[in-house]
N, C-alpha and C positions, 0 to 999 in steps of 0.2 A: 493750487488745487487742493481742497480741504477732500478731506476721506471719514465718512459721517460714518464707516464702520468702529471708529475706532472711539469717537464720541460716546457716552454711554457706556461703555463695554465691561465697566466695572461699578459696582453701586457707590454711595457716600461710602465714606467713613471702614473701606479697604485697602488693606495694606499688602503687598504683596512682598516677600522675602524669602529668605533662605530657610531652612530647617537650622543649621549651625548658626547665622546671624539670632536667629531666636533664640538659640538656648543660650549662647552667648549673653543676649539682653537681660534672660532672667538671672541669668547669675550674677552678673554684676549691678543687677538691681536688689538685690538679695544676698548680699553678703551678712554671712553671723558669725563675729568675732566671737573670741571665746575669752571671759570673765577670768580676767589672768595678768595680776599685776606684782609686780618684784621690788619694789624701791619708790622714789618720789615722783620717780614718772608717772605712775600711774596714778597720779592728782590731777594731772593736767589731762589723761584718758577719761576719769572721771569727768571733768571739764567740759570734754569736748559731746561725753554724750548728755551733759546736760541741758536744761531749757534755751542758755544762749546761744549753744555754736549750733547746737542737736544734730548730731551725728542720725541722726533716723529720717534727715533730709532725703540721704544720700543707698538709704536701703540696708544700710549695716547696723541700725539700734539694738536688732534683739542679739544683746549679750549673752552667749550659753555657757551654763554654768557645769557644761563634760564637754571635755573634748570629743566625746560621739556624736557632738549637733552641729559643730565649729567648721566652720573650713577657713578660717581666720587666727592666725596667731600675733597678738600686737606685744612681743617681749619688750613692758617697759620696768627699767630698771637696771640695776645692776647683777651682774649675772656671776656669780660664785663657783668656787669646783664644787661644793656640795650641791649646788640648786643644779647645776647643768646637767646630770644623770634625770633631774625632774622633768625637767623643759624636756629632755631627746624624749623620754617617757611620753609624755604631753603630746607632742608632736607626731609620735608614732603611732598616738591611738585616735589621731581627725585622720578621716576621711579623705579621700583622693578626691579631685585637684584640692590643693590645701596651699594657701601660700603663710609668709611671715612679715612683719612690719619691726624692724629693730628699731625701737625709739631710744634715742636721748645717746648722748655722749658714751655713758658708761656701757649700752647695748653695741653701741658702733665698734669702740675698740677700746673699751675698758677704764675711761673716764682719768679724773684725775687720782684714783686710787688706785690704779697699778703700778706707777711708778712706785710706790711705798708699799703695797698690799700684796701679799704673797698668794692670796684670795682669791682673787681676782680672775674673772676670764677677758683674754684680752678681747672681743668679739664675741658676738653671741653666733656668727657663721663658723666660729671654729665647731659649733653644736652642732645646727640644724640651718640648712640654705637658704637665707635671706634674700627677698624680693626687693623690699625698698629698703631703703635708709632713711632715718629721718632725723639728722644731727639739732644738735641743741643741749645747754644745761639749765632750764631742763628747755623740751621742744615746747612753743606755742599751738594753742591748739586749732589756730590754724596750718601750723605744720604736718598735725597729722591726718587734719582731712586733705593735705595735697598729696600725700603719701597713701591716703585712700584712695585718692582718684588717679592716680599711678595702678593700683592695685586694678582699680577696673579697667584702666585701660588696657595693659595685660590680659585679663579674662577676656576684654571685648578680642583683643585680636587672637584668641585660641585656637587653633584649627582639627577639628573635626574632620574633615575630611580624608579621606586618603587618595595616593594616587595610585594611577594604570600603571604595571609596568609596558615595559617598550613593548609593542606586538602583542598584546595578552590581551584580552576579554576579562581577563581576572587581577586581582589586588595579589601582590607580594606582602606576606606576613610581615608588620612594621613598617612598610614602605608608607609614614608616614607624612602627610607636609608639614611643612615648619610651620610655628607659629611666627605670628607677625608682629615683631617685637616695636613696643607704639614709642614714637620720638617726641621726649618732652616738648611741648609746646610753652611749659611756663619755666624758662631757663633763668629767670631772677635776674638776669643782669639787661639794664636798661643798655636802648642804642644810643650810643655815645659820637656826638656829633664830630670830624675829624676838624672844623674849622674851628671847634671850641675852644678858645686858651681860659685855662681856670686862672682866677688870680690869684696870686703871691705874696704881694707887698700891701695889701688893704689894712693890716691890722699893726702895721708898724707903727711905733710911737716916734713923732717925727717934735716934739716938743719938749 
């Protein structure tokens, strides 16, 4: 039995959603890194916002050159005890929600010049709270647009809302929900069949 009140009910080209799904969409359609590079990584950020990979696919091209327009920190390079007083600086003056993308070896945990380098910070999370990782010497610049899209899937799951306490009409100050922390979908490692035996012996020289 069809119900021709429901037919119609809404015009073309209407979308119906949340308030929080909305602001959620425009922010991680709208991300603006801020123009902030340390070392050789930042050739391959160069890279990625240019004409090949273009980083402005994905909503995040306009590079801002203050950290009062950023709500993106992409720390590539290596991160020094001098420059890391900079970064905390840097970092304290973007705007809330504000995340960070540690790129390249030497950002993750201090590359191969800490073992030698007195310099050196081993981490750039020893500074400021890092969102993604994106290992590599140096990373591909499609490593860091999957490290973007980590980034927005984060923003996408932010939560806005708050809850009721138990029995109340009214919100408890903080009582807020969790965000919904998003589960990689691109885990790099193929399914590996169990009936597969790789071969061994194809490359023996038998002559």
């Amino acid at each position: 039995m069809t119900q021709p009140w429901i037919e119609g009910r809404f015009e073309e080209n209407v979308f119906v959603t949340s308030v929080e799904q909305a602001i959620n969409w425009a922010r991680q359609s709208s991300v603006w890194p801020m123009t902030f590079g340390l070392a050789c990584c930042a050739i391959e950020m160069m890279a990625t916002g240019a004409s090949r990979y273009d980083i402005d696919r994905f909503g995040a091209g306009a590079f801002r050159a203050t950290p009062r327009q950023a709500d993106l920190m992409i720390v590539a390079g290596t991160v020094t005890y001098k420059m890391a007083s900079r970064v905390r600086r840097l970092y304290n003056m973007m705007p809330d929600p504000k995340f960070v993308i540690a790129m390249g070896a030497c950002t993750v945990g201090g590359g191969p010049y800490f073992k030698w380098g007195y310099h050196v910070v081993k981490g750039v999370d020893l500074v400021v709270p890092v969102d993604v990782y994106v290992p590599g010497c140096p990373p591909r610049p499609e490593a860091l647009l999957e490290g973007l899209m980590r980034i927005q899937d984060k923003i996408q799951g932010h939560r806005i809302a708050k809850r009721k306490a138990a029995g109340s009409r009214f919100l408890e100050l903080g009582d807020k929900l969790e965000d919904e922390l998003p589960v990689p979908h691109h885990s790099g490692h193929p399914e590996v069949d169990e009936t597969y035996r790789p071969l061994t012996d194809h490359q023996k020289i038998t002559g």
